[in-house]
C-alpha positions, 0 to 999 in steps of 0.5 A, spaced: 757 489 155 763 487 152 767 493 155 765 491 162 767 484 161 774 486 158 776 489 163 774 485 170 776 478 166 784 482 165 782 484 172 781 476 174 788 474 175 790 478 180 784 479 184 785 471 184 792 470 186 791 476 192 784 473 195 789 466 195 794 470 198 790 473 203 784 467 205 790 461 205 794 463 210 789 465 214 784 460 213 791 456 215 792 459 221 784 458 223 784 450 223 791 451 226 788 455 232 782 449 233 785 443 233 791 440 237 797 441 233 804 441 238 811 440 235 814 436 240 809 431 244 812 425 247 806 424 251 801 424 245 805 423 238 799 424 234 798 430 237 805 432 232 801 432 226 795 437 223 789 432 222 782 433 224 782 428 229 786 432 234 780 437 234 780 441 240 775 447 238 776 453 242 781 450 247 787 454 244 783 461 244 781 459 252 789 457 253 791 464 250 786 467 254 788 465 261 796 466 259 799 470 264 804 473 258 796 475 253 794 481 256 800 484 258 803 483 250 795 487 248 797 492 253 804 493 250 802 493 243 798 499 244 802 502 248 809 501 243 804 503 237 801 509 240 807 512 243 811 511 237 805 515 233 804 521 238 812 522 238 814 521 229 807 526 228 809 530 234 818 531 231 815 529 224 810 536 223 816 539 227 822 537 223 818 538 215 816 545 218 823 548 220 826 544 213 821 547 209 823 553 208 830 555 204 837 555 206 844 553 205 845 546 204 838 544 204 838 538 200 844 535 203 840 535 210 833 533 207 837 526 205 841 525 211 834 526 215 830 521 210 836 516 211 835 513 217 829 510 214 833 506 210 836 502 215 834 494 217 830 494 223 835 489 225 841 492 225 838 499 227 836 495 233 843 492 235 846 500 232 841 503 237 842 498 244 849 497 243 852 503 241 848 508 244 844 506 250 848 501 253 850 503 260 858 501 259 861 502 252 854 506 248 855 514 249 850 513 254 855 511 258 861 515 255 856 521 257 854 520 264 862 519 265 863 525 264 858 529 266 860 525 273 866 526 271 865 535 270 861 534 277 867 531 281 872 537 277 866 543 280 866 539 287 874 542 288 871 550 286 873 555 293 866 556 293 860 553 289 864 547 290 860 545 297 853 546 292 856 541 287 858 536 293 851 536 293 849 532 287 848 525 287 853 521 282 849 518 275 848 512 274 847 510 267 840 507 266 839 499 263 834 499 256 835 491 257 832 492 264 824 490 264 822 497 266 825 500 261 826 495 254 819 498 251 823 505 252 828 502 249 824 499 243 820 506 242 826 511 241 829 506 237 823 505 232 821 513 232 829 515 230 827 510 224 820 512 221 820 520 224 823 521 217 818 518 214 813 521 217 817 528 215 817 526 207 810 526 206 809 532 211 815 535 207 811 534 200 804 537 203 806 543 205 810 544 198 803 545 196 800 550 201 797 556 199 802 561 200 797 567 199 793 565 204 799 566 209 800 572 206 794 575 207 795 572 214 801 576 215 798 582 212 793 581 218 798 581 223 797 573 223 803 571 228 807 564 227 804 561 232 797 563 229 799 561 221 801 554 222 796 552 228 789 555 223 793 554 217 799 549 216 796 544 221 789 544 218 793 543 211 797 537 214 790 534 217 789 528 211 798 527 211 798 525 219 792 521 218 795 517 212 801 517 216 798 515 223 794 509 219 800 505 215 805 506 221 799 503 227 800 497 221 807 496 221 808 497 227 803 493 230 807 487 228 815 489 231 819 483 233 826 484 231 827 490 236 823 487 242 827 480 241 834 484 241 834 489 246 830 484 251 828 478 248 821 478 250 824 479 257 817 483 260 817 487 253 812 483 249 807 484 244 802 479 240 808 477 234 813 476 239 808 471 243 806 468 237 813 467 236 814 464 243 809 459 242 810 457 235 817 454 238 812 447 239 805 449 240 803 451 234 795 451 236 796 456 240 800 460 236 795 459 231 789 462 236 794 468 238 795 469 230 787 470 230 787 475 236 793 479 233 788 479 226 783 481 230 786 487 234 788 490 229 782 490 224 780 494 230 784 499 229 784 498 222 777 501 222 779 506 227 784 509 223 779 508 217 774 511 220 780 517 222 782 517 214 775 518 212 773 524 216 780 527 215 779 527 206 771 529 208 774 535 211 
C-alpha cells in the first residue's frame, strides 16, 4: 500500500497547482459570462463592479449569439485554422522529404528552414505585412513594378510587341484590405509553423525502414509509389500530432489579425473577446466560454484523429 500512497502524495502538489490553474480562471470567466459586469457604465455604475447582484444568467451568451461579428469570427477561426494545417502538412511533408536525403550543406539549410519558427509573432506579422506584402514599398510591390515595367519594354519589339500590348497593367494587391487580410494572416502563420511541421517529419523519417524501400525498388517500386504506400504510411501518427497541437495554437491567433487589419472584417473568437473585453467584460466572459467550447470540440476530434492514427 505504501508504494502506492508514496507516489500520489509527491504527485499532489503538482496535481493541485495545475487543477487551480485550469479551474480558476475558468470558473472566473464563467460568473463573468452570467452577471452584468461593464467597465464603463455611466447609466448604471453598479454594473462596474462583479457582484452577484448584477445577475444577468444567459443574457451575455443570447447577446454574443445575436452579435453580427459572432458567426462570422466561428467561421473564420476554422477557415484560418484549417488552411494553415492543410498547407504546413501539404509543404511540411514536402520539404522534410527533399531535405532528407544527403547533400552539401545539409546542415546549414536544415537550420535556416527551422529558424522562422523562432521569430515573434508579432515582429513576423509586422516583417511580413510591411516588408513583403505591402503594395508600395514591400517587394510585392517592387515586383509588380517590374514586371510592368519588362511588360512596357516588350510593347516597343517589331513584332511581338502588338501581343504584348495586350496585356493589362498589374496592379499590386492590398493584404489590409477585408477580402484578403485572412490571406494575409494565413501566409504569414504558415511560413512560420511549416518549419515546425518539417522538424518532426524530418525526425520520423530518420527512423524509416530503409529495407522495405530496397525491397521496393528492387521490385520496380517507382518514387512516386515508395513514398505514397510507404513513407506516407510512416508519416501517419507525426502529421496527426502536428495537425492537433497547431489546430490549438492556432486557434487562439490575435496579434497578426490585429496587425495586418485590426479586425477589419478578419476576426476570429480571441480577437472578438478582445473587442468586447475593452468595456463589456460579460460578454467577452460568454465568448470566452464559446471559444472554450469550440475548441474542445476539435480537441476531441483531433483526438479521436490522434488515436486512430497510434491504433494504426
Amino acid at each position: 500500500m505504501s508504494n502506492r500512497v508514496l507516489p500520489r502524495l509527491l504527485q499532489t502538489p503538482a496535481v493541485l497547482l495545475l487543477l487551480g490553474w485550469m479551474v480558476v480562471p475558468l470558473g472566473m470567466t464563467l460568473y463573468f459570462s452570467l452577471i452584468r459586469y461593464v467597465l464603463n457604465s455611466l447609466r448604471r455604475p453598479e454594473w462596474t463592479s462583479p457582484s452577484l447582484s448584477n445577475w444577468r444568467g444567459f443574457g451575455n451568451y443570447e447577446y454574443v449569439l445575436n452579435s453580427k461579428d459572432f458567426l462570422f469570427a466561428i467561421q473564420n477561426s476554422l477557415f484560418i485554422v484549417c488552411s494553415i494545417l492543410f498547407l504546413t502538412v501539404v509543404l511540411g511533408v514536402m520539404i522534410a522529404v527533399l531535405i532528407n536525403k544527403s547533400f552539401p550543406g545539409q546542415g546549414i539549410v536544415r537550420v535556416l528552414l527551422i529558424s522562422p519558427f523562432f521569430v515573434m509573432p508579432a515582429v513576423n506579422a509586422v516583417l511580413w505585412i510591411n516588408m513583403i506584402l505591402d503594395p508600395v514599398l514591400g517587394l510585392q510591390g517592387i515586383a509588380v513594378a517590374g514586371i510592368n515595367n519588362i511588360l512596357e519594354v516588350l510593347t516597343n519589339w517589331p513584332i511581338l510587341g502588338g501581343f504584348f500590348s495586350l496585356w493589362p497593367e498589374f496592379e499590386p494587391m492590398s493584404f489590409r484590405a477585408t477580402q484578403t487580410s485572412a490571406i494575409a494572416v494565413i501566409t504569414m502563420v504558415t511560413w512560420q509553423w511549416t518549419p515546425f511541421a518539417v522538424l518532426i517529419f524530418m525526425t520520423s523519417l530518420q527512423s524509416e525502414d530503409q529495407q522495405q524501400k530496397e525491397a521496393a525498388i528492387l521490385d520496380g517500386a517507382g518514387a512516386w509509389s515508395q513514398f505514397r504506400f510507404l513513407t506516407l504510411p510512416h508519416l501517419a501518427r507525426p502529421i496527426a500530432i502536428v495537425v492537433m497541437i497547431q489546430a490549438i495554437f492556432h486557434l487562439s491567433l490575435y496579434a497578426e489579425i490585429e496587425i495586418v487589419s485590426r479586425g477589419n472584417g478578419n476576426k476570429n473568437l480571441p480577437y472578438l473577446i478582445g473587442e468586447f473585453s475593452n468595456n463589456n467584460i460579460g460578454a467577452a466572459s460568454a465568448t470566452g466560454i464559446f471559444a472554450v467550447i469550440l475548441a474542445n470540440i476539435v480537441a476531441i476530434f483531433l483526438l479521436r484523429l490522434v488515436g486512430k492514427a497510434l491504433m494504426d
